[in-house]
C-alpha positions in Angstrom: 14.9 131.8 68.7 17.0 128.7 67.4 19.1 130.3 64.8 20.1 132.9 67.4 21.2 130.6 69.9 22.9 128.8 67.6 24.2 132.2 66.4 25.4 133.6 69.7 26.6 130.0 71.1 29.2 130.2 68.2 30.1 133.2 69.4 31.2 132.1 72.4 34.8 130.9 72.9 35.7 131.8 69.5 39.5 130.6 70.0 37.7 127.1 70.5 35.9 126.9 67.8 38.7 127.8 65.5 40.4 124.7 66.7 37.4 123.0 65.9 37.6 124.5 62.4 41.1 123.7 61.4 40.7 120.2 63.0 37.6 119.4 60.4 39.1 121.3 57.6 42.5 119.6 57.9 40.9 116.1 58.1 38.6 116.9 55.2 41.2 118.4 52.9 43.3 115.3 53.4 40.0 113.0 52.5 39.3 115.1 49.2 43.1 115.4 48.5 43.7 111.2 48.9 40.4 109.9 47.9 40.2 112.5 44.6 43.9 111.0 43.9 42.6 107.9 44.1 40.0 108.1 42.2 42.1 109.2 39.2 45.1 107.6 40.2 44.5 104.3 38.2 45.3 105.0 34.6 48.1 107.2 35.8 50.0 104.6 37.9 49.1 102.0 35.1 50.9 104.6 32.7 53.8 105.1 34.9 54.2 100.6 35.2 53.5 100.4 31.6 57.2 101.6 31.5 58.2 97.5 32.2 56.9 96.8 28.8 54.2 94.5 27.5 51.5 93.2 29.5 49.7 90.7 26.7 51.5 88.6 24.5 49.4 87.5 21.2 51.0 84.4 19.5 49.6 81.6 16.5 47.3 79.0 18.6 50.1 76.6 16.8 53.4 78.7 18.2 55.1 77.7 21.3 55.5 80.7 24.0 59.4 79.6 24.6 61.6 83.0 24.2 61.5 86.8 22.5 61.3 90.4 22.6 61.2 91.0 26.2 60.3 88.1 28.3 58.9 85.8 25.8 58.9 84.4 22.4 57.4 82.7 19.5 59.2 79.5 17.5 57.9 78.8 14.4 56.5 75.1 14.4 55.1 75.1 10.6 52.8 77.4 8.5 50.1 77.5 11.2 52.8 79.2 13.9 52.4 82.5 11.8 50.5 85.6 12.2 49.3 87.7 9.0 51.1 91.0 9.0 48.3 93.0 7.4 46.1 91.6 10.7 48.1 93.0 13.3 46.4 96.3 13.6 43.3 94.5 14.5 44.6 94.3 18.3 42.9 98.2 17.9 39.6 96.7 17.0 38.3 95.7 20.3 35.6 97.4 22.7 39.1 98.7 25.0 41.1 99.8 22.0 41.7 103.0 23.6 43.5 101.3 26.4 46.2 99.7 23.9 49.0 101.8 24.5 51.4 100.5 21.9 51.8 97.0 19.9 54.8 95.6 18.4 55.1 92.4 16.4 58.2 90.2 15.6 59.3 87.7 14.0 62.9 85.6 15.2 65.5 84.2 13.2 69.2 82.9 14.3 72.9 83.7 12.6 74.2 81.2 13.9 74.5 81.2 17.6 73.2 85.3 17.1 69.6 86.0 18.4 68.1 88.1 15.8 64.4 89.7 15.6 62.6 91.4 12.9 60.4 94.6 14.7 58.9 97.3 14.3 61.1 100.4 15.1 58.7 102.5 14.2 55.3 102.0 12.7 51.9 104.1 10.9 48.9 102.4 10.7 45.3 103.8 10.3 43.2 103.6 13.5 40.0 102.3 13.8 38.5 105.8 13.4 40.3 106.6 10.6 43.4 108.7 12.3 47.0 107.7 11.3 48.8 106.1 14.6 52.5 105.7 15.5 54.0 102.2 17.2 56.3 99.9 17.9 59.1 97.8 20.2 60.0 101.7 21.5 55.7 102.3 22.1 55.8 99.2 23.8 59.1 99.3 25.8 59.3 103.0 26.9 62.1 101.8 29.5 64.6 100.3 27.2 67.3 103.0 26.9 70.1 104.0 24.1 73.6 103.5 25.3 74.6 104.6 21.9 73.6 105.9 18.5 69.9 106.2 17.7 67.0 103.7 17.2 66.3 102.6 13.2 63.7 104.8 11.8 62.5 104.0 8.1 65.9 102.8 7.0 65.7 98.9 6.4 69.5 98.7 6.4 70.3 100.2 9.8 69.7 97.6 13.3 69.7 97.8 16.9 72.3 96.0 19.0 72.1 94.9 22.4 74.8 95.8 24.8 75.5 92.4 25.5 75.4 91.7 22.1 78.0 94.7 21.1 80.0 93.8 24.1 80.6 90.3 22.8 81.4 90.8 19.4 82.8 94.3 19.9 80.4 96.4 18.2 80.1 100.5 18.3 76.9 102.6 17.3 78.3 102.7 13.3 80.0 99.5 13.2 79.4 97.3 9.6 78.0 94.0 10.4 77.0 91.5 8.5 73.1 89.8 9.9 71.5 87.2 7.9 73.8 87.3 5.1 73.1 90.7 4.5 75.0 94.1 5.6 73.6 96.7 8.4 75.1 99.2 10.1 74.4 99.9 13.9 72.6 102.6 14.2 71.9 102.4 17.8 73.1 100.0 21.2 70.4 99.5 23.4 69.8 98.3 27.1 66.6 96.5 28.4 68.0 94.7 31.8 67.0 91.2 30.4 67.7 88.8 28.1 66.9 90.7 24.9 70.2 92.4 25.3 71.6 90.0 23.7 70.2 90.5 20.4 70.1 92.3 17.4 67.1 93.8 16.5 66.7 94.3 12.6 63.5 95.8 10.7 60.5 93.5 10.1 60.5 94.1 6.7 64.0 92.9 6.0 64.0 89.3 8.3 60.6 88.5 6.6 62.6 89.2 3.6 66.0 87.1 4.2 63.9 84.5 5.9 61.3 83.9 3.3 58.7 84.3 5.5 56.9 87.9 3.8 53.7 89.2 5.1 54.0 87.4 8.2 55.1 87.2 12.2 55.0 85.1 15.3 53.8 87.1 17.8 52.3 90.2 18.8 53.9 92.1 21.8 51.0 94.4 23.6 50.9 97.4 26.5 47.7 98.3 27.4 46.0 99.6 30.6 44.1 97.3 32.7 42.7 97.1 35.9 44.2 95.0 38.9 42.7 91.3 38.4 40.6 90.1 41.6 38.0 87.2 42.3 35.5 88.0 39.3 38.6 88.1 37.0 39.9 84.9 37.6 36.4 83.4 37.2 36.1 80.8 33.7 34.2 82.8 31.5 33.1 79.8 30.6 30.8 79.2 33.9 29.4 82.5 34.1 26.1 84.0 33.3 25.4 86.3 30.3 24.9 89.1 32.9 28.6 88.2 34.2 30.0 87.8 30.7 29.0 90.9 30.0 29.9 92.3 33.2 33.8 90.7 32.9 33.6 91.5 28.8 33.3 95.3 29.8 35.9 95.4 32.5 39.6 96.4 31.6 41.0 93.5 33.2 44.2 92.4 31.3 42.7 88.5 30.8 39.4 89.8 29.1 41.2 92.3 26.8 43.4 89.3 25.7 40.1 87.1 24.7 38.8 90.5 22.5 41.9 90.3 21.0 41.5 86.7 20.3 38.3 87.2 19.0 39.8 90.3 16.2 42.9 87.9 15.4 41.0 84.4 14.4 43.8 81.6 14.6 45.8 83.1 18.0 46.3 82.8 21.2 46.5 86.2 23.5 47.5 85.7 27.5 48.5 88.7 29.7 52.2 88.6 30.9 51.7 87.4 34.4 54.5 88.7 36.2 53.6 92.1 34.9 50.0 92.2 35.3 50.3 90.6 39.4 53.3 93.4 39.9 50.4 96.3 38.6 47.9 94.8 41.1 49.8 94.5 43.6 50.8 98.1 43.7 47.9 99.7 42.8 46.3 97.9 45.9 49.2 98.6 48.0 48.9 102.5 46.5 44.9 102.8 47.4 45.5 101.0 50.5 47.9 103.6 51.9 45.5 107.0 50.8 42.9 105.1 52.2 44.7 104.8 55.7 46.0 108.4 55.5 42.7 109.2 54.7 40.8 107.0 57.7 43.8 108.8 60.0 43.2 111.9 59.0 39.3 111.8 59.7 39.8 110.1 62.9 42.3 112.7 64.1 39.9 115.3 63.6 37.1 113.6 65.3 39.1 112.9 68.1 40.1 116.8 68.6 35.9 117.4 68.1 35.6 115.2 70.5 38.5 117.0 73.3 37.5 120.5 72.7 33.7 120.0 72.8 34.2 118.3 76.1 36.0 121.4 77.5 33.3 123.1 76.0 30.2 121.1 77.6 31.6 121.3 81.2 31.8 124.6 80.7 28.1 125.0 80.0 27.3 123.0 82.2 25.2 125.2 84.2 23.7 126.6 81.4 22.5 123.1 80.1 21.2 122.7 83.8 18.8 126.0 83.8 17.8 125.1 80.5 16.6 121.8 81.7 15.2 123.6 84.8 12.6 126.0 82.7 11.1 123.1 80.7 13.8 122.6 77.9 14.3 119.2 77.4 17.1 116.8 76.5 15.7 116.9 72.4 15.9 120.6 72.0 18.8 121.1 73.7 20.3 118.4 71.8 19.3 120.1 68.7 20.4 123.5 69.6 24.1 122.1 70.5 23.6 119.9 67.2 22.9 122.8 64.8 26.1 124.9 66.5 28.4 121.6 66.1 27.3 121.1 62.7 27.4 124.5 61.7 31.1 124.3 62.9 31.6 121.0 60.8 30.0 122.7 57.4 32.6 125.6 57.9 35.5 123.3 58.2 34.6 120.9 55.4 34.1 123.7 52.7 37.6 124.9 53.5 39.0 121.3 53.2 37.2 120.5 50.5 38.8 123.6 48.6 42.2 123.3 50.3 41.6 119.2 49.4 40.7 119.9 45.8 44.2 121.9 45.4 46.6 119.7 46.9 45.2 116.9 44.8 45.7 119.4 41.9 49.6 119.8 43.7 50.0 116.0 44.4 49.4 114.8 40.4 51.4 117.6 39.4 54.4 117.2 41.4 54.3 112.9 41.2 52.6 112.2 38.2 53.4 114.9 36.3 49.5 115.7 35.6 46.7 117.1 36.4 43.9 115.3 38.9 40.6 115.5 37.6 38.4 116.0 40.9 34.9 115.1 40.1 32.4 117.3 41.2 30.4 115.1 43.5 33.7 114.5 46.0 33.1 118.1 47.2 29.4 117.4 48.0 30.2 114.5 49.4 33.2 115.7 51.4 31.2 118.4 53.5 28.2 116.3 54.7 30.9 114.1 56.0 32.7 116.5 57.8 29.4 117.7 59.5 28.9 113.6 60.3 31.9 113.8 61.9 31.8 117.0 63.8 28.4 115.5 65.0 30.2 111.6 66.2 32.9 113.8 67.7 30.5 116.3 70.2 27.6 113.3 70.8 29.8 111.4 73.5 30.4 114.9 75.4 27.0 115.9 75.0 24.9 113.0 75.9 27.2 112.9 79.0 26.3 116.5 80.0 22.5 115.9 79.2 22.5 112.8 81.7 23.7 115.0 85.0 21.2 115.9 87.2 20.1 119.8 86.8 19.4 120.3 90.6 22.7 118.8 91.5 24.3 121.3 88.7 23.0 124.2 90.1 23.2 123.8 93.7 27.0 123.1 93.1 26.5 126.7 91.5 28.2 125.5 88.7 
């Protein structure tokens, strides 16, 4: 008897309940579209910001942080202000080596009033698990750009020039220069927007070589992905429990990757790059923040146009509510009835959103991440009990309301 009122009551007014429908399946695609975007927006967005450069700087506990590659640099103060060579792929050997992007280490010099740095253009090492890995300054700085030329690869007499650099001395991709006492030719002129346009980038191998400083560096340059720092981040580790060390130990925030790598380089100090690491917060927040209010919009919006049509709907039947009453029905079963119909109407229009949802989250990566979105299964069964919850909040003001008239006053209006 239930099932086929419920079944001829959606029959009724079918124009209505289309509404209804697209209301609840508009909403609900919107939800699974921003909140599966969401969900596997993190690593993507951190990708797309690791394009300012490094986000941990690693230098000797004995090294000053006063100037380098990028936005920082190491000054040699003694023996003890150096970092093995042979130890720098070690920033791999942590419990988030797979978020370490790239890693690039350097070590400064001057030609006179010249800025000069010994990097690594590009670099093979073995990987933790055996594989053979590419890196270096271009790994690490994806955003610097070639005005000229092409970057050094495998030829130690061949450099890298700033454009500030070639503008001051007038220098040309293939110009003869003479660096450390040594000749080079510029194989490529480079732009960064700061101040390491003004300096001549040379291979490692060769300023450890016309410095006297083999086998060594002064600091380690490192991009990884991390999570947005918040409360529990900022926390000393120092005052926290083992359950909260472990806790801040296995989170990808950029200050506990730095003390792994601490821990795998004996002798340094790591700290993330501040100005970076804020600027990635802040817009992953601002990022989730917005898809979560197009989200909350979207849901409200669609309880809201529940909530107009079943109105329409319930002082339409009114009189039918009333002789219900009137032959013994009361306000429980008829709630139910009206309930099942409404939510029947809701699982409708979330299964279509949560399929429409689940391919305009497939559209969104592809078209501004250049990616795919990986929807996890559970949004989808999580998606359509929600938009039966809120078919359900949208119909109970109009209902109730109906359920409270008087039947006898309903009926002898001859409504």
């Amino acid at each position: 008897m239930i099932l086929r009122f419920v079944q001829e009551s959606i029959r009724r007014a079918p124009r209505r309940k289309a509404l209804i429908i697209a209301a609840i399946a508009m909403g609900s695609a919107v939800a699974t579209s921003m909140l599966g975007v969401m969900l596997d927006i993190g690593d993507k967005i951190n990708r797309e910001l690791r394009q300012v450069g490094a986000n941990i700087v690693v230098t000797s506990k004995a090294a000053a942080l006063t100037g380098g590659v990028g936005s920082f640099s190491g000054r040699a103060a003694g023996t003890a202000s150096y970092i093995p060579e042979a130890e720098v792929p070690n920033v791999k050997k942590i419990f988030w080596g797979l978020n370490i992007l790239g890693f690039s280490p350097s070590l400064s010099a001057h030609d006179g009033g010249l800025p000069v740095e010994g990097v690594w253009f590009s670099h093979t090492y073995t990987a933790p698990d055996g594989s053979s890995q590419a890196t270096g300054i271009t790994k690490v700085n994806p955003a610097w750009r070639l005005r000229a030329g092409h970057w050094p690869v495998g030829a130690l007499t061949e450099c890298a020039v700033g454009v500030a650099a070639a503008r001051r001395h007038g220098w040309k991709a293939g110009s003869e220069i003479t660096v450390l006492g040594a000749p080079f030719t510029v194989a490529g002129i480079f732009e960064t927007g700061d101040e390491a346009e003004d300096r001549v980038l040379l291979p490692l191998e060769r300023v450890q070589a016309l410095t006297q400083r083999r086998g060594v560096v002064e600091r380690i340059d490192v991009a990884a992905l991390t999570k947005p720092e918040d409360d529990f981040a900022r926390r000393d580790p120092k005052t926290m429990t083992s359950k909260e060390r472990e806790r801040w130990s296995c989170s990808n925030y950029a200050i506990s990757l730095a003390d792994e790598i601490q821990q795998a380089l004996p002798g340094t100090i790591a700290r993330p790059v501040r100005r970076v690491a804020d600027s990635e917060g802040k817009i992953l927040d601002s990022v989730a923040g917005l898809m979560g209010l197009i989200t909350l919009v979207a849901l409200l919006s669609a309880g809201l146009t529940v909530w107009s049509l079943t109105a329409a709907t319930m002082m339409e039947r009114r009189g039918e509510v009333a002789i219900m009453q009137a032959i013994g029905a009361g306000r429980g079963v008829i709630a139910t009835l009206f309930g099942l119909e409404i939510a029947m109407v809701g699982l409708a229009g979330g299964v279509i959103g949560a399929v429409v949802g689940t391919l305009l989250a497939h559209y969104v990566g592809a078209s501004v991440f250049h990616d795919s979105v990986q929807i996890s299964w559970v949004l989808p069964f999580l998606i359509v009990p929600g938009a039966m919850a809120i078919a359900l909040a949208g119909a109970a003001q109009p209902l109730r309301r109906t359920l409270r008239l008087e039947p006898a006053v309903i009926l002898r209006e001859g409504v």
